[in-house]
VONUBA-812482 format. One record per residue (C-alpha): x, y, z. Coordinates in steps of 0.001 Angstrom, whole numbers, padded with zeros to 6 digits, always signed. Each point is the difference from the previous one (the first is absolute). Layout:
BEGIN
XYZ
...
This chain:
BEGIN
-007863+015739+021219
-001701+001963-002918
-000851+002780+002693
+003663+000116+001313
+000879+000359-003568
-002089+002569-000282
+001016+002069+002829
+003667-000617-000989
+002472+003144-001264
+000783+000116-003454
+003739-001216+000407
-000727-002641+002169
-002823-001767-002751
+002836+001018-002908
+002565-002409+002704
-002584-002480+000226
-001118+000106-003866
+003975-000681-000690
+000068-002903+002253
-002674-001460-001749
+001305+000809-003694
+003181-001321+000967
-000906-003128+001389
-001877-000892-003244
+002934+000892-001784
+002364-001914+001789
-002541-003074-000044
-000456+000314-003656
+004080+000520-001042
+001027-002990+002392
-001898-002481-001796
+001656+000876-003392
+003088-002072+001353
-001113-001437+003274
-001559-003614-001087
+003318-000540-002519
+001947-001525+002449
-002777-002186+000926
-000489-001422-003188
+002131-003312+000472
-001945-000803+003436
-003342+001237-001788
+000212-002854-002806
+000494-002997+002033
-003178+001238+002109
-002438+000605-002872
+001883-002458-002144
+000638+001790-002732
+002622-000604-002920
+002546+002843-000554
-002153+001586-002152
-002938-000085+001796
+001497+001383+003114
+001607+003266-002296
-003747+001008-000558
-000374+001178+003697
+002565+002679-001214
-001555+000116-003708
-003428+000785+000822
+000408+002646+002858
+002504+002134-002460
-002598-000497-002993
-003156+000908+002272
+001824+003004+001657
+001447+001480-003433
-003660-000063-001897
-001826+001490+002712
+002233+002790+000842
-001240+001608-002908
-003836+000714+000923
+000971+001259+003444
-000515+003417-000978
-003104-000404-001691
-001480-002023+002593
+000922+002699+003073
-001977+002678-001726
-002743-002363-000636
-000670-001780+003120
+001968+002187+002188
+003253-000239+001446
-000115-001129+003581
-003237-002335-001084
+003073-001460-002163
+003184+000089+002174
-002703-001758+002613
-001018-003089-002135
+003169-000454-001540
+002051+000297+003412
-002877-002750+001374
+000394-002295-003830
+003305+000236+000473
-000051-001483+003898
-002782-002319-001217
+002049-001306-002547
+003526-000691+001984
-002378-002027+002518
-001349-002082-002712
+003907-000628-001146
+000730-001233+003169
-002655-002228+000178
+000609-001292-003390
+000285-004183-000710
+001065-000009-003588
+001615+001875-002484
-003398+001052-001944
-001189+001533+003467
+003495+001884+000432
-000182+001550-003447
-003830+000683-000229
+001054+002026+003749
+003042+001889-001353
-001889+001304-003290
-002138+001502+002761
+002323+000865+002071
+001858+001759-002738
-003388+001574-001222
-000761+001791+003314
+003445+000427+000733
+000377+002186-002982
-001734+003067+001567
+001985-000107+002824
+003195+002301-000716
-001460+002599-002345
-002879+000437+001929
+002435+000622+003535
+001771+002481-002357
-002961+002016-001211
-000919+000365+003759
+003413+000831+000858
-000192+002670-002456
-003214+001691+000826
+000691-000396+003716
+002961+002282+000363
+000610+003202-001164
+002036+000817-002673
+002897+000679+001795
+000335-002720+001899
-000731-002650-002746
+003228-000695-000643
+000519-001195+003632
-003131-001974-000331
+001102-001897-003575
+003158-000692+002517
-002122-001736+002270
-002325-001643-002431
+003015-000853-002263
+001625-002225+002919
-002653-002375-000071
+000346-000403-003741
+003649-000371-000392
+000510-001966+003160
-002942-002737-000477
+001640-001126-003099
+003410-000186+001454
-001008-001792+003620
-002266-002300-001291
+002189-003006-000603
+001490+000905+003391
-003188+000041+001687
-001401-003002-002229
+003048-002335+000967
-000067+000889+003358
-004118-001073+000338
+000560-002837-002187
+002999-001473+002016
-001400+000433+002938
-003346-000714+000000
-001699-000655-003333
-000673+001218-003192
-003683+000778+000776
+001321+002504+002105
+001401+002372-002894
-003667+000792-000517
-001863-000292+003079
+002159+002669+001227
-001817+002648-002161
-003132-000710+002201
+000709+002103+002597
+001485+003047-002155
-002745-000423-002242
-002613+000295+003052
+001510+002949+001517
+000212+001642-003828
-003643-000509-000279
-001303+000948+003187
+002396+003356-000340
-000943+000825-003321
-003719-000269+000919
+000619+002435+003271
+001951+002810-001140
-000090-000144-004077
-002654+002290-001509
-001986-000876-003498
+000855+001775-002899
-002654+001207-002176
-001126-002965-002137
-000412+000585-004171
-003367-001577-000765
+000141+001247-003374
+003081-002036-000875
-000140-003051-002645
+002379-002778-000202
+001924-000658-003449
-000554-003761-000075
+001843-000302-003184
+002804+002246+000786
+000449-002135+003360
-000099-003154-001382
+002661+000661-003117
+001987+001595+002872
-000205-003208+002337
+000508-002664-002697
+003591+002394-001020
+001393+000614+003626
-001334-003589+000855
+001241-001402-002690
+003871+002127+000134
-000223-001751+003393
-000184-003340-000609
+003056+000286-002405
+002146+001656+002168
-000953-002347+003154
+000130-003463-002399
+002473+001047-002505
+002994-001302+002117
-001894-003154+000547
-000497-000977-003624
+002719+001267-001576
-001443+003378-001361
-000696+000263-003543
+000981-003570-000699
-003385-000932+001562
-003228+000329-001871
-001663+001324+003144
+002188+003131+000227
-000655+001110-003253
-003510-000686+000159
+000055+001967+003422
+002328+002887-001884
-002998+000330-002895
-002798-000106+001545
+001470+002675+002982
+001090+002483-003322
-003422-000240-001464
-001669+000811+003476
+002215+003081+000390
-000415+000741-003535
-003817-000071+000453
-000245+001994+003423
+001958+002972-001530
-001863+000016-003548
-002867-000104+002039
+000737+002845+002910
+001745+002486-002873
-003496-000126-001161
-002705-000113+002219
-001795+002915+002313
+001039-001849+003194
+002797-002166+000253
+000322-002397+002145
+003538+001410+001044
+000489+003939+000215
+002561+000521-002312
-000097+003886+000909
+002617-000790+002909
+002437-000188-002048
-000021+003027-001249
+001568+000839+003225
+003849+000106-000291
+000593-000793+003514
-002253-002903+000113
+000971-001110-002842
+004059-000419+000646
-000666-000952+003309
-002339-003364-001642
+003071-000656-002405
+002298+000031+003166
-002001-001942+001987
+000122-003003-002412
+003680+000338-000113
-000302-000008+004255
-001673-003324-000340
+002698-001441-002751
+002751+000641+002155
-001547-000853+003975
-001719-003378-001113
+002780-000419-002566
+002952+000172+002528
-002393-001858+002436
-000322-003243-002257
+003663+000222-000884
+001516+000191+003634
-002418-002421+002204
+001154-003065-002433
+003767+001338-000076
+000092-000007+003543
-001714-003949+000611
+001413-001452-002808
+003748+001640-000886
+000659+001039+003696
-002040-003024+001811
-001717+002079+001998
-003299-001504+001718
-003452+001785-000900
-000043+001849+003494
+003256+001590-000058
-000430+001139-003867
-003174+001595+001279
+001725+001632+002583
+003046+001285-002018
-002819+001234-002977
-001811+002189+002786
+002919+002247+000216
-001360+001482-002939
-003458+000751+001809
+002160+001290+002930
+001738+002568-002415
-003189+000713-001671
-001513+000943+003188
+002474+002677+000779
+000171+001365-003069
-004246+000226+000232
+000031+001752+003703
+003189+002897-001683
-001641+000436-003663
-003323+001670+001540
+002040+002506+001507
+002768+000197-002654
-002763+001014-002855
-000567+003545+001754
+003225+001165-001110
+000891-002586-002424
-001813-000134-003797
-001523-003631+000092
+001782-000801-004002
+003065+000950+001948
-001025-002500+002604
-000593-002296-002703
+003113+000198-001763
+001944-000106+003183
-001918-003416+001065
+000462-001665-003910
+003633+000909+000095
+000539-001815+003073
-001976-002909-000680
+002535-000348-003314
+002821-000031+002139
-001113-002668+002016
-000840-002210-003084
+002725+000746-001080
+002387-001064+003367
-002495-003634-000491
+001606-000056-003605
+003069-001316+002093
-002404-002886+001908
+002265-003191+000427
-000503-003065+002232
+002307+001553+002796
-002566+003484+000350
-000306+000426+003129
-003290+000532+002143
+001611+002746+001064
+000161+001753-003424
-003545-001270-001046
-001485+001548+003341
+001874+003583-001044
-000795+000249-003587
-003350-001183+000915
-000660+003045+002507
+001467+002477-002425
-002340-001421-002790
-002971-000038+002171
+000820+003425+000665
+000134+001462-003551
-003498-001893-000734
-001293+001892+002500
+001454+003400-001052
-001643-000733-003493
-003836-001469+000926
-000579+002645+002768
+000512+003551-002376
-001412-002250-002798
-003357-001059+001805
-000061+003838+001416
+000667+001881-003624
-002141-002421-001574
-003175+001717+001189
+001326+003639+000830
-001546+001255-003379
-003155-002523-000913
-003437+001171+000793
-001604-001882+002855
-002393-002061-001693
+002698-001423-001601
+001825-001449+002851
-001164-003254+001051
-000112-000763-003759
+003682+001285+000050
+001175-002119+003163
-001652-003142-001925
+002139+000766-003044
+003034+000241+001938
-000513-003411+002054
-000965-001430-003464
+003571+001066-002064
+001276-000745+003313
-000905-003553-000020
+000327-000317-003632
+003862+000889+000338
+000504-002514+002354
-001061-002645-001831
+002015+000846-002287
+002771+000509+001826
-000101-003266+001435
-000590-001943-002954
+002573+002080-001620
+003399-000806+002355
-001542-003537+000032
-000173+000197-003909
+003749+001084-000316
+001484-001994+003275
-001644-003163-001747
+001159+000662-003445
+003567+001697+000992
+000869-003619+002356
-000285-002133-002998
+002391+001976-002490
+002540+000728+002757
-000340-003455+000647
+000739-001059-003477
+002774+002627-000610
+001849-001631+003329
-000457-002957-000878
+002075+000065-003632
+003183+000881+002430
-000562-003303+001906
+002234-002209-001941
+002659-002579+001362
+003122+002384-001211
-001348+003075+002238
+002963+000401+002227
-002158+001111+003095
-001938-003412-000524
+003410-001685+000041
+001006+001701+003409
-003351-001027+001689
+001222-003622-000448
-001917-002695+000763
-003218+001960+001647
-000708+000948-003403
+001144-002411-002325
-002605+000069-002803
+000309-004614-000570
-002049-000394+003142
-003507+000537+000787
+000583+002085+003237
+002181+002440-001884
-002116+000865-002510
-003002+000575+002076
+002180+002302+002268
+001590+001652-003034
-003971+000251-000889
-001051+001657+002973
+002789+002597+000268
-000419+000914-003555
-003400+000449+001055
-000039+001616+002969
+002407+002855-001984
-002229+000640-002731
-002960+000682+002345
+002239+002380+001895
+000995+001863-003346
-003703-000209-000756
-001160+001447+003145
+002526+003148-000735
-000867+000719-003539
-003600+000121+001454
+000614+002885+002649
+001676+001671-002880
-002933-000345-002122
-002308+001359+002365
+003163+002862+001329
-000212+000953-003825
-003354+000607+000380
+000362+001740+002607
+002187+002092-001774
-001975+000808-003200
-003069+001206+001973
+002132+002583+002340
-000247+002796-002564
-003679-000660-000497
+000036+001485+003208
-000444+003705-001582
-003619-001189-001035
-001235+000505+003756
-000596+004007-000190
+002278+002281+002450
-001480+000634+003685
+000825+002909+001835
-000739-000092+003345
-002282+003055+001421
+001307+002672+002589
-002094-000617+002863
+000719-003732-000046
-003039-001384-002134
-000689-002405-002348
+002623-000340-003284
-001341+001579-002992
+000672-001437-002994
+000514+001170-003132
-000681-002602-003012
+001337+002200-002280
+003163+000566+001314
């Protein structure tokens, strides 16, 4: 195989190197969401209490967030495909041993590695995306590399419900064995080493005060929900202890010869916006994500499969935007792009503000596709920009970074809408509930269904009170996160003004613009 490689044209390795990067890409984004549906069947198996079963999700988030961070440091060390090749086989490794897991200690020891390996996975793909196309065609190649990131997120649950109903839940993670074998064996045929950094030292300390304040951030955004935020002694613990590890790692890379992270990438502009708008990207997709899937099972009655199926509209919209916006960004400035893709996302959140019990599937399959498709008119000229004006030995540090702020807005995203649906339910719920008196006249009209002396009235009075102020909640969520949407449209000017070249080639940017 190695000598067919070898003898192989150019183009036809790049095809093969992309099938390879984009496999590990789509293996690594799928399990973000993929074992969540899977949860209820997973804690009668390993016998876990509520709890207990949440640190499947807990521990793969917290692994994959910490190290995301040394990625760079550790490709110019060891070597990049000697990395993408170990991680890719960790990462298969690891999914096995979650299958074959008896008890919840085995399942969560197996998704910290799993999450550990796993975290290579998409900025590595996108550093060899990068430096395996030219210029000029990058932006078609961030298309393709983008679908697997936006989609795995979105088609998870659909794919994860679909295993789990069907067959079992050991299945959501043996299916990464044969994707991960054919991403391993590919990588070692056609990928070539990089030239490996001997020189380099690790910043222990900076590392460590880094992990302890993104692992730490984590744990409060993941348990905060769970224990009632800062009215639990473990969230504020969790809140102090990540501010003095963030407070630490800067104090300590502002003054030391080699930081652990280069803080010289941010000096570009491009990079720079397209980090803050890549966090906001992972507010709103996860946000809107955790917001619809439990609107549609438990306001709509939906069953798991058919929510899953209505939510991958979204990937389906995202997918066609992806296959235009490669094209679109040779005549198009990608902040233009941007803008266009934010603005429609708002008006979609802001058509969801109007969510009642009779929305139909119909309208949730529509807006869906036209949100999908403004995501994907914002990550594509974003991941492409991003890297049009850093210096190459900056890049796979800078495609770490952006997976990192990536994942870091989505947790907060998610605990976010979760934060304000929670919180917003119980005060609409109160505020309804001080009109519910025996002289309301509509009470009087209901007549005996609702009379408020019998046991059965109440608790239906109960339950439609309820059921409205979780509907009002779910609305003044979208418009939390359309408002956000909203404020960081005119941060759009940050990204510096392309201008596309005569002959067709690559955009050139201008930061200063």
């Amino acid at each position: 195989m190695i000598r067919l490689a070898a003898g192989m044209s150019p183009s036809a390795r790049r095809t093969m190197l992309t099938v390879c990067a984009m496999t590990a890409t789509i293996m690594q984004a799928l399990d973000t969401t993929v074992a969540n549906v899977a949860l209820p069947y997973m804690q009668g198996s390993l016998s876990a209490s509520l709890d207990q079963i949440n640190w499947v999700l807990t521990s793969y988030i917290v692994a994959s967030a910490i190290m995301t961070a040394p990625i760079g440091w550790m490709s110019d060390r060891f070597g990049r495909k000697r990395l993408f090749v170990i991680c890719s086989a960790g990462f298969t490794a690891a999914s096995m041993l979650c299958a074959m897991s008896q008890d919840i200690g085995a399942m969560v020891t197996a998704r910290l590695l799993q999450g550990a390996f796993g975290a290579a996975l998409v900025p590595l793909s996108q550093s060899v995306m990068l430096d395996s196309y030219p210029p000029e065609q990058r932006g078609q190649a961030m298309a393709i590399w983008g679908m697997g990131v936006m989609l795995g997120p979105i088609m998870g649950p659909t794919l994860g419900g679909f295993l789990t109903d069907q067959y079992s839940w050991h299945w959501v993670f043996l299916i990464n064995l044969p994707v991960g074998i054919v991403t391993v064996l590919g990588l070692l045929v056609f990928m070539d080493e990089t030239k490996k950094q001997d020189h380099l030292r690790f910043d222990w300390f900076g590392f460590i005060s880094l992990a302890i304040g993104i692992g730490a951030l984590q744990l409060l955004l993941d348990r905060g929900e769970q224990v009632g935020w800062y009215d639990s002694a473990e969230i504020v613990t969790e809140t102090i202890i990540s501010a003095a590890g963030f407070y630490f790692f800067f104090a300590h890379s502002l003054t030391t010869d080699q930081p652990f992270v280069r803080f010289e990438m941010f000096k570009d502009r491009n990079f720079a916006a397209a980090c803050l708008f890549m966090s906001v990207i992972g507010v709103v997709l996860f946000g809107v994500m955790a917001l619809i899937t439990p609107f549609m099972q438990n306001l709509l009655g939906y069953p798991i499969m058919t929510a899953g199926y209505l939510l991958g509209a979204r990937g389906v919209g995202t997918l066609i935007s992806m296959m235009m916006v490669g094209r679109l960004m040779k005549f198009v400035e990608p902040r233009t792009l941007v803008g266009i893709g934010l603005a429609i996302s708002a008006v979609t959140l802001y058509e969801m503000i109007n969510f009642t019990t009779d929305t139909s599937a119909r309208t949730i399959v529509i807006l869906g596709v036209i949100q999908g498709s403004g995501l994907g008119l914002v990550f594509v000229p974003l991941s492409t920009v991003a890297f049009t004006s850093l210096p190459g030995h900056l890049r796979t540090s800078g495609t770490s970074m952006l997976t990192l702020v990536r994942n870091i807005g989505s947790s907060v995203g998610i605990s976010m809408v979760i934060a304000n649906l929670t919180s917003t339910t119980t005060i609409m719920h109160a505020r309804l509930t001080e009109h519910v008196t025996p002289f309301n006249n509509a009470l009087q009209q209901a007549g005996s269904m609702l009379d408020m002396a019998t046991d059965q009235g109440r608790a239906l009075l109960d339950m439609m009170v309820t059921q409205q102020a979780t509907i009002i909640s779910y609305d003044n969520t979208f418009k939390l996160l359309m408002l956000l949407t909203l404020v960081s449209l005119p941060l759009v000017l940050a990204i510096g003004k392309a201008r596309a070249k005569p002959a067709g080639g690559a955009p050139e940017v201008h930061a200063m613009d």
